[in-house]
C-alpha positions as CSV (number, residue, x, y, z in Angstrom):
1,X,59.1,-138.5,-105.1
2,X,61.0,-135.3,-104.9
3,X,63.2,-134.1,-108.0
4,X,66.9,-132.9,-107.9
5,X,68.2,-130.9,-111.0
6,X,71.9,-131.1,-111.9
7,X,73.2,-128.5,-113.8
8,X,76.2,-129.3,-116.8
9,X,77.5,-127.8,-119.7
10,X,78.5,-130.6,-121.8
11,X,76.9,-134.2,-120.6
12,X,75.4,-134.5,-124.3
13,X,76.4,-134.4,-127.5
14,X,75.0,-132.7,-130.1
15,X,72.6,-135.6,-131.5
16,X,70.7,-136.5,-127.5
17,X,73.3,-139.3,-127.0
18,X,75.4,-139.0,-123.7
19,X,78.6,-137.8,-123.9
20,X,81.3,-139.2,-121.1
21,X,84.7,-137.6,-121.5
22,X,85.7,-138.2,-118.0
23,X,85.8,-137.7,-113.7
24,X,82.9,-135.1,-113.8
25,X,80.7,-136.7,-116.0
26,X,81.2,-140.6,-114.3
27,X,80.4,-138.5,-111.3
28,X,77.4,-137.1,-111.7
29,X,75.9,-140.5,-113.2
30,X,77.0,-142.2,-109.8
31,X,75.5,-139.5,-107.9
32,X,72.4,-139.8,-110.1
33,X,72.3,-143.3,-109.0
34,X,72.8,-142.2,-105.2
35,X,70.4,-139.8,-105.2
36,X,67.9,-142.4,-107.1
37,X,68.4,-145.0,-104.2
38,X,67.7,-142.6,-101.8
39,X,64.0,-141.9,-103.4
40,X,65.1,-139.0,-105.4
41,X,64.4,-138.3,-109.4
42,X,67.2,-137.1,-110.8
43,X,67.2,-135.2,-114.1
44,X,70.7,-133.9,-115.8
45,X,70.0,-130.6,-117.5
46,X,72.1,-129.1,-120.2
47,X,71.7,-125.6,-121.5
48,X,71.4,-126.1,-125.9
49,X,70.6,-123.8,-128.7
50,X,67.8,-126.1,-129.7
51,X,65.9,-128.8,-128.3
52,X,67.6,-132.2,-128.5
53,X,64.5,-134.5,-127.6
């Protein structure tokens, strides 16, 4: 299954849990969910000062 990384700033908060404000975010997790039904994995990556897993 090939992978697809999407890029964003602020998707989580601080403590791992997802953070949706809004358009962008509600966006991305429906094009996750495109992406998915089309065979792709889809990973949501956020640049962080530490790890949060």
């Amino acid at each position: 299954m090939p992978n697809i990384y999407i890029i964003y700033r602020a998707m989580f908060a601080n403590d791992g849990t997802m953070h949706t404000l809004g358009g962008i975010e509600n966006y991305i997790l429906n094009l996750c969910d495109v992406f998915s039904q089309q065979g792709w994995h889809c990973h949501i990556v956020q640049p962080a000062k530490k790890c949060l897993a």
